[in-house]
GUBAFI-462291 format. One record per residue (C-alpha): z negated, y negated, x. Coordinates in steps of 0.5 Angstrom, whole numbers, plus 500, padded with zeros to 3 digits. Layout:
ZYX...
***
This chain:
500500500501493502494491501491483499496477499493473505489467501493461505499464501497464496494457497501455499504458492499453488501448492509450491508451484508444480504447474508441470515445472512453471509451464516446463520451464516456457515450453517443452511438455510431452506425456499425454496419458492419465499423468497429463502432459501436452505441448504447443500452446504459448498464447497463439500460433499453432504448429499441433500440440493442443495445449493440455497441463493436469498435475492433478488438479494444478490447471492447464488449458488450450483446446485451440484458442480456449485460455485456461487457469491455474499456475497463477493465472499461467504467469499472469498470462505468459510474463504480462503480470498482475495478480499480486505480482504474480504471486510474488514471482512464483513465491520468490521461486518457492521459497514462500515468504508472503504476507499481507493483509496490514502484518507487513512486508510490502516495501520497495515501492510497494513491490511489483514494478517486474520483481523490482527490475529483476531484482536489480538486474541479479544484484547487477549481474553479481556486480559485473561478476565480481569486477571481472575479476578486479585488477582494471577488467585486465582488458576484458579477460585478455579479451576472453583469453585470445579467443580461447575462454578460460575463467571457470567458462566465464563463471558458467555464463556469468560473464561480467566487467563494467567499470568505467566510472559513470556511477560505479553500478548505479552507486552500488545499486543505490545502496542495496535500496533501489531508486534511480526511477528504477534504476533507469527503468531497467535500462541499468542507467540513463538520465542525466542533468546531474541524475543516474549514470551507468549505461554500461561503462568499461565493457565486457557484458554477458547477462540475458536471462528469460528462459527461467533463468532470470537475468533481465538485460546485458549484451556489452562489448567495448574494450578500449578503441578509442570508444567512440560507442557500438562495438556491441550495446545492448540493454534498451527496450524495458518492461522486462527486456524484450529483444524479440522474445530473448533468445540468448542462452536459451536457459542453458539450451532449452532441455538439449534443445528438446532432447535433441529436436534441434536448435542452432541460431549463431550471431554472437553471444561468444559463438554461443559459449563457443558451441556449448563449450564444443558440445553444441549445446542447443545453441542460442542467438538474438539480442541484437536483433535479426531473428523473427517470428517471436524467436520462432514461435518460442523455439516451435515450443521447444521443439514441440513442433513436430514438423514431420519428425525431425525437429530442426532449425540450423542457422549459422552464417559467416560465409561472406557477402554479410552471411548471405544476405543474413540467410536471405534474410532469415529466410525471408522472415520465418520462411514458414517453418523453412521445410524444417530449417536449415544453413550452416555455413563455413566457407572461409567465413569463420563464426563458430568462435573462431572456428573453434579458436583455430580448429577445434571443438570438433570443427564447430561441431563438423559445421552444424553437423554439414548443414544444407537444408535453407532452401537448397541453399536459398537455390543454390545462392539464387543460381549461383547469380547467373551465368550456368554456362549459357543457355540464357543464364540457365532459363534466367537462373531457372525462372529465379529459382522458380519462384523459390520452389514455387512457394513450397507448400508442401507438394512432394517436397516442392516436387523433389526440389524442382528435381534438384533445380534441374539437376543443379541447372544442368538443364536434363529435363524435369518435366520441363523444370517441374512445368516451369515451376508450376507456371510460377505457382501460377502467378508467371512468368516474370521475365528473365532471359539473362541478368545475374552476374554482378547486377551491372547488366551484360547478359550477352548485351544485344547478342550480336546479329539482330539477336532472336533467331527461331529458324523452327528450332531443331537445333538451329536447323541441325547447325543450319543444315551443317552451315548450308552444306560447308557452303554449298558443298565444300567437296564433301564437308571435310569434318565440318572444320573439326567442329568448334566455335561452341558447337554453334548455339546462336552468335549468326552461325557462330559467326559464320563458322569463324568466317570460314576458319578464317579463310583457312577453313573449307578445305582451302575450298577451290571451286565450289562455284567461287567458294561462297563468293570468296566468303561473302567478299571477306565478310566483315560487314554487309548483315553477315554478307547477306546471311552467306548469301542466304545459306548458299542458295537456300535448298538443304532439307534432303531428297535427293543429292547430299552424299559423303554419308549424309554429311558425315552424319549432319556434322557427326549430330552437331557434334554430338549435340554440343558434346552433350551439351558440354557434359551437362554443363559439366554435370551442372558445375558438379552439381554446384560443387562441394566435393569437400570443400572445393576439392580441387576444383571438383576434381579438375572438373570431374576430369574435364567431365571424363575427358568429355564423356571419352570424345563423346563416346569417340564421336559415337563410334565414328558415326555408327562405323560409318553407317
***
């Protein structure tokens, strides 16, 4: 064994090792006043800044959770290392040659097992680089090259080319002095009957580095098709590869990141070198895993986690179905820091890469710029399952969409969305959104009133006669009382035949309405005694028969005999309140619309919506010029 580091390399490692730039390079650091500095502390969640770093006395320590030392026990702490191995990483970084106690070097066994694997991973990283350039990576730099990556935009992310052959890597690295115990340790190489062999075989790889710089794993992408491998293969779990604490290109984003207030999280390793190389340089991604609460809390340390001033998470999602549960998933795992977190999505499902290939820089950075706040777009997403032309699909798509905005924790901010739901709803009326939310933060209701579109339920399903009929709602007495008087009183009841099916909000007196249309309307009305018995007789079955029977009887609600005034403006109101009921819907649609994206569809909407709010103001005017 090497025996003890000699105590006056280690005081010179202290003293090479500015505690500001170590803890820097982890997490971002602000000015705290007498030449300290604060930032979000590493070793426990927390959303405040109580971490503390003294320059003067080479220390750093939490007042949250009480960890404290110097630069050594910084590393201990943060890479998992021993005393000794730490020492030899921060030496390596500094340029101090270390020596111990015996005279002698440590050797490779005798090193740290961390340096080992890093050491292995830099000379494997050099390797690829070099064979990226080799006559047989042709495959690998047209792969580049048809999505618009150039030879020096490969060197800046050290992209690299595996060999096909089974030892090409682990042959290499047995010559620079490493075992194949540590070979495979690293996840450089498996274990096979006749020994080592590459892990990596005839594929692109690009590195993965630690926030430092280190590169510690590969991601790799097959070239040939008839490799029957994942299209995607990343470095396995090893003591230095941990894919839920790497973010892809951190080390190249995390200044603009902290510059910024921003990070971008995309999917693909070529979406990230897509957006640095459009000027989108706070972009990073997972490794092969979906993004969660480790990849938060690292980005919360990036950003220094000032909620209320402006630090931001965008995420960047394909816009197919893929994309979508992608976001709700996102969603789902770090939904606490959701009030800051944002979606982009590209409507025709092109990935930052792509978008780039075909449109430009300036299309990706258009993308992140267009970003919606995650849970506007979980609410959109949410409604956009239900049928909003319908009552029962507003009240269904309302009490989905509740359950989102209940869970805001914020209460001025969940107040604002329950604005937008109602805005986006259609519904016209915020108290009632806002008490529907509150009843969900209480636990209810569960139930929904219609099914989403696509669930293989029919949201109109038992509709027909036996649906629920209130007669106290005032709506249903209005078309009630028009119903009552086309029946009874078909002399006076002339306009009813310029009301549409639509006006009628339940299937009993839509059906009604269709009965007396289909009779040649009431004005094909001839005795006023005969006229409901000439309905009943063409009534399609005996539920419908019976439903004539009752309105032709039952009293209308007015003193005194009904006149050609009280008519007018029983008709005039049904009208007007399926008019409104259209501009909302209208409204609605226009609420759901994107005036960018779908222009043409907003527009043809907006029209609809003119022409709408045009007979409406029509049906006013006839209705005052006859009072």
């Amino acid at each position: 064994m090497a025996g003890r580091i000699r105590d006056e390399d280690v005081a010179l490692v202290r003293e090479r090792s500015p505690i500001a730039d170590v803890v820097g390079e982890y997490l971002q650091l602000r000015g705290a006043g007498g030449g300290s500095y604060k930032g979000i502390c590493p070793f426990h969640d927390e959303k405040s800044p109580s971490f503390n770093v003294t320059p003067s006395r080479n220390l750093w320590y939490c007042f949250g959770c009480g960890e404290g030392g110097d630069v050594i026990t910084f590393i201990q702490r943060i890479e998992h290392l021993s005393f000794s191995e730490s020492v030899e990483h921060l030496a390596q970084h500094a340029g101090v040659r270390l020596r111990y106690e015996q005279g002698r070097a440590p050797s490779a066994g005798d090193q740290g097992q961390r340096q080992r694997l890093v050491d292995a991973h830099r000379e494997a990283a050099e390797f690829y680089a070099e064979q990226l350039l080799s006559p047989g990576a042709l495959p690998a730099r047209r792969f580049l090259s048809e999505r618009g990556f150039t030879r020096v935009d490969a060197e800046q992310f050290g992209l690299g080319f595996a060999p096909p052959g089974w030892e090409s890597l682990t042959a290499h690295l047995r010559q620079k002095g490493f075992t194949d115990k540590e070979i495979i340790t690293a996840g450089l190489a498996g274990q096979g009957r006749r020994g080592a062999y590459d892990k990596f075989r005839n594929r692109l790889l690009w590195p993965v580095r630690e926030v430092t710089g280190e590169v510690v794993g590969f991601g790799a992408r097959k070239l040939a098709s008839d490799d029957d491998g994942p299209k995607y293969l990343n470095t396995p779990e090893t003591p230095i590869f941990k894919k839920g604490h790497l973010l892809y290109g951190l080390d190249l984003a995390k200044r603009d990141i902290s510059r910024e207030r921003q990070a971008v999280i995309v999917e693909g390793y070529t979406d990230v070198m897509a957006c640095h190389l459009a000027g989108v340089r706070t972009a990073v991604a997972t490794c092969g895993t979906s993004f969660g609460e480790e990849h938060l809390k690292i980005l919360r340390r990036m950003l220094l986690g000032r909620s209320n001033q402006g630090g931001k998470v965008v995420f960047t999602f394909d816009g197919d179905a893929a994309g979508q549960k992608a976001a709700v998933r996102a969603f789902a795992e770090e939904h606490g820091f959701a009030s800051e977190t944002f979606v982009a999505v590209q409507p025709d499902g092109l990935d930052p890469c792509d978008l780039r290939l075909r449109h430009g820089d300036s299309a990706v950075v258009d993308l992140v710029a267009a970003k919606k706040p995650l849970y506007e777009f979980m609410i959109r997403h949410v409604i956009e399952q239900y049928d909003l032309d319908t009552p029962e699909g507003r009240m269904a798509g309302l009490d989905a969409a509740a359950e989102i905005v209940a869970s805001i924790r914020n209460e001025g901010v969940r107040k604002l969305y329950g604005v937008k739901l109602d805005h986006w709803l259609g519904i016209m009326d915020e108290e009632f959104v806002l008490r529907r939310v509150a009843q969900h933060m209480r636990g209810g209701p569960r139930t929904r009133s219609a099914a989403p579109r696509g669930s293989g339920q029919d949201p109109a399903a038992g509709a027909g006669e036996s649906a629920p009929y209130d007669p106290r709602d005032p709506s249903l007495q209005r078309e009630r009382q028009a119903l009552k008087l086309a029946l009874q009183y078909p002399h006076l009841a002339g306009e009813f035949d310029m009301i549409e099916a639509e006006a009628f909000t339940v299937p009993q007196h839509r059906a009604v309405h269709e009965l007396i249309r289909n009779v040649g309307g009431v004005a094909a009305a001839g005795d006023a005694g005969q006229w409901a018995v000439q309905l009943r007789e063409a009534a399609p079955n005996e539920t419908q028969s019976a439903f004539v029977t009752e309105l032709a009887v039952e009293e209308l609600e007015i003193y005194g005999e009904p006149d050609e005034h009280f008519a007018r403006e029983i008709f005039g109101t049904v009208r007007s309140h399926s008019i409104n009921r259209q501009v909302s819907n209208l409204k609605s649609r226009l609420g759901r619309l994107d005036p960018s994206a779908d222009a043409e569809e907003y527009q043809r909407v907006f029209a609809e919506l003119m022409t709408v709010e045009q007979r409406k103001r029509f049906v006013r005017d006839a209705a005052g010029g006859g009072t």
